[in-house]
C-alpha positions, -999 to +999 in steps of 0.1 A: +226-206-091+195-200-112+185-242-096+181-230-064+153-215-049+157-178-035+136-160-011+124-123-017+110-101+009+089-076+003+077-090-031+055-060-036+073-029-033+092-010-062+125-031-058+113-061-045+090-065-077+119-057-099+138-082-082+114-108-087+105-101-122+141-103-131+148-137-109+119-151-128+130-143-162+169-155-152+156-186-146+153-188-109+129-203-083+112-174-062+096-176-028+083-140-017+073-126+013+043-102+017+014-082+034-013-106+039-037-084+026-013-084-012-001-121-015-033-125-042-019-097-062+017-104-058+008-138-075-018-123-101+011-104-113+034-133-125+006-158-128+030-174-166+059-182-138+035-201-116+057-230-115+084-212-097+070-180-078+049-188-047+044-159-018+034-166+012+024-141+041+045-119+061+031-093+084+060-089+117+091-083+102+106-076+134+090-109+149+072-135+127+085-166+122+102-173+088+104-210+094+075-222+068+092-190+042+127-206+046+121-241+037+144-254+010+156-221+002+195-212-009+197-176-006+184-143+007+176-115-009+158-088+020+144-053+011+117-055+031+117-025+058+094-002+075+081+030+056+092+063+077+062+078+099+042+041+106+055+035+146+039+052+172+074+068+186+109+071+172+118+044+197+096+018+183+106+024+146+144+022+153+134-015+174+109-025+145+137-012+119+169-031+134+150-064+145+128-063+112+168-072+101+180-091+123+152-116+126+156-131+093+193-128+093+194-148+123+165-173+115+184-175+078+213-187+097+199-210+124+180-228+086+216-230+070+215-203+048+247-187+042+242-163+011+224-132+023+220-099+004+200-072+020+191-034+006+208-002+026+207+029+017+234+060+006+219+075+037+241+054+059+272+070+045+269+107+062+262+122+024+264+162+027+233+176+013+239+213+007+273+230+000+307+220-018+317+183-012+347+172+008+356+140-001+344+113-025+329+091-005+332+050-002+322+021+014+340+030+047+321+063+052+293+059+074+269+087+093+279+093+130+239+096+140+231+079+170+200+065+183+198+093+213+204+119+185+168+108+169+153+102+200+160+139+204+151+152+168+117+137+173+119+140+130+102+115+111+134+118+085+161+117+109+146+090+124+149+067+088+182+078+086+190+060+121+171+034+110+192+029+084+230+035+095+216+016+130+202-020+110+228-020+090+256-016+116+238-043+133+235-067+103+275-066+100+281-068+138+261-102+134+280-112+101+314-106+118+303-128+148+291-156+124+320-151+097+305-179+078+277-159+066+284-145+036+270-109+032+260-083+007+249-048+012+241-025-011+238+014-008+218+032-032+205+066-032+169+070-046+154+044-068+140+056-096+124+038-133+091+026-147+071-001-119+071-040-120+042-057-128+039-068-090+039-033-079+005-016-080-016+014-071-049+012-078-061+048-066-045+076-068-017+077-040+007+098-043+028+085-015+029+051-032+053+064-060+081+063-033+110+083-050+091+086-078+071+112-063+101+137-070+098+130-107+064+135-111+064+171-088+086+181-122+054+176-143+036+205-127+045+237-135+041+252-096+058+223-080+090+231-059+111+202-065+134+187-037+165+200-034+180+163-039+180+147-075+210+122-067+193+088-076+198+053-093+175+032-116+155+006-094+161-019-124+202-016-119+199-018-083+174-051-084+201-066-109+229-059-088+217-073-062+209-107-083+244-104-090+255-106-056+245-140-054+269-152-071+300-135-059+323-148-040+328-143-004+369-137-006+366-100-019+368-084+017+334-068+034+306-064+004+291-033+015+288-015-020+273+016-031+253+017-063+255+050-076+244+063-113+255+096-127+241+133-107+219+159-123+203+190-114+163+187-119+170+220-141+189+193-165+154+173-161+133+191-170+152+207-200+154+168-213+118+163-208+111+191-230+133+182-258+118+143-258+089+149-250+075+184-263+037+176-253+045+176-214+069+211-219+040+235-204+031+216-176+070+212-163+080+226-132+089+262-134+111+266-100+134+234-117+134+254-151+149+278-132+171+263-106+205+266-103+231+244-103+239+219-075+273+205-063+268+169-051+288+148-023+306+123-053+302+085-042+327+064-057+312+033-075+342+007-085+336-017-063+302-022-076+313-028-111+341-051-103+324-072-076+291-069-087+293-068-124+273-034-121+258-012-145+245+016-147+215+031-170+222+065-182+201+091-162+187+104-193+171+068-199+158+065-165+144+097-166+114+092-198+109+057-187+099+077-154+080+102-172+062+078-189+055+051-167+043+082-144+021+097-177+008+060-182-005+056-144-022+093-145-035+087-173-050+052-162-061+071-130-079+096-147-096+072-171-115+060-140-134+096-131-103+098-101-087+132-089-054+137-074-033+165-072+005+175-057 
């Protein structure tokens, strides 16, 4: 399929420039969607693939018109989606969330399009987060949160997690009344791995570093690390999804979780140390001395055998973290800037 042209949303966050990158050096023709205010940089960053990346401007997921985005285009692949805490009410985000969805699903389908892979999340599947596991879970498994039960919360993170289980449900309710759309979902946990060219920080925000973030809390020696390390290179998930385009649409509903093996951020930071000896007195004590945590276990065979998956070691994703994270503070701190945890 590496003819036909594919549309990206999202082009500047951590997956969707990993998704790009890797379309571009497949040999595909990429269209991206993103902020106004980033299409210039979004271009800057592949500038040698000129001939088959354009971006155009996308500000309303939940409402703009994809029309001029959707020309000529074969597939989908959508990982655009609100960041938690931007709507004014937990109301609003679970609208903007499902619609932001919906919209190009349906506007993808009134154009033709049939092939349409979109980015979940392992939060959809009702994961336990503290105590002993009591199932593996699968593709079946989903979270019983409703839409009342964030309204009630009022929490910005119970409110992602609706997001979530509620745009998904509402993708497949959609695909199962248009069965000729042929769907992929995938379901990772945290992304983690070194940044695309097309994703950029120029000052020191933290927030930008995503999942990230939770790596880089281990390089400070009075950082409390989340409790949660469970997490997937960005670069496997970006691939997979890639993938999805050319699987075929007989393999019953392709809702698939990408998971990578678990450790403790006591494992971490015990790794970091070993490889790389100069960062050992800035790690994170509380991790040094955590211990150990029993995960939820996801099972991943469907995504190797429909997908073709792989899967990084976690050991590999961790330095190219570390470093990619050691390469940006350093570049930060070049320019006179502060920042702290």
């Amino acid at each position: 399929m590496s003819s036909s042209l594919v549309l990206v949303t999202g082009v500047t966050g951590f997956l969707g420039s990993h998704i790009v990158k890797l379309l571009l050096e497949q040999g595909f023709r990429v269209r991206g969607t993103a902020r106004s205010g980033k299409v210039s940089s979004a271009l800057e960053a592949y500038a040698q693939y000129k001939d088959s990346y354009e971006v155009v401007p996308f500000d309303d997921l939940a409402c703009g018109d994809y029309t001029t985005a959707l020309q000529g285009v074969g597939a989908i692949i959508h990982q655009a989606a609100p960041l938690p805490g931007r709507e004014a009410s937990t109301e609003e985000a679970l609208n903007v969330a499902i619609e932001g969805n919906l919209n190009i699903l349906r506007q993808g389908d009134k154009a033709g399009i049939t092939k349409f892979v979109f980015a979940s999340s392992w939060g959809t599947l009702g994961a336990e987060g503290k105590g002993q596991p009591t199932r593996v879970l699968t593709d079946q498994d989903w979270s019983t949160i409703t839409r009342e039960e964030a309204i009630v919360a009022g929490n910005v993170w119970v409110t992602y997690a609706a997001e979530k289980v509620l745009s998904e449900r509402a993708i497949w309710d959609y695909v199962d009344q248009h069965p000729h759309i042929d769907a992929t979902a995938v379901n990772p946990p945290f992304l983690y791995g070194p940044f695309a060219p097309g994703y950029r920080t120029p000052e020191p925000n933290l927030n930008a570093l995503g999942s990230n973030s939770f790596i880089y809390g281990l390089l400070s020696p009075s950082a409390k690390p989340s409790e949660w390390s469970r997490g997937v290179d960005v670069r496997d998930v970006a691939q997979a999804m890639i993938n999805a385009l050319s699987t075929p649409s007989n393999v019953g509903r392709k809702r698939i979780l990408l998971t990578a093996e678990w450790y403790s951020w006591k494992d971490a930071v015990e790794y970091i140390a070993a490889e790389r000896p100069a960062l050992k007195d800035r790690l994170s004590v509380a991790a040094r001395d955590a211990e150990s945590v029993t995960f939820t276990p996801f099972d991943p065979t469907r995504a190797k055998e429909v997908l073709k998956a792989e899967f990084r070691p976690w050991r590999v994703t961790l330095l190219d973290t570390v470093d990619a994270l050691i390469a940006w503070e350093s570049e930060w701190m070049s320019k006179g800037l502060s920042f702290s945890l």
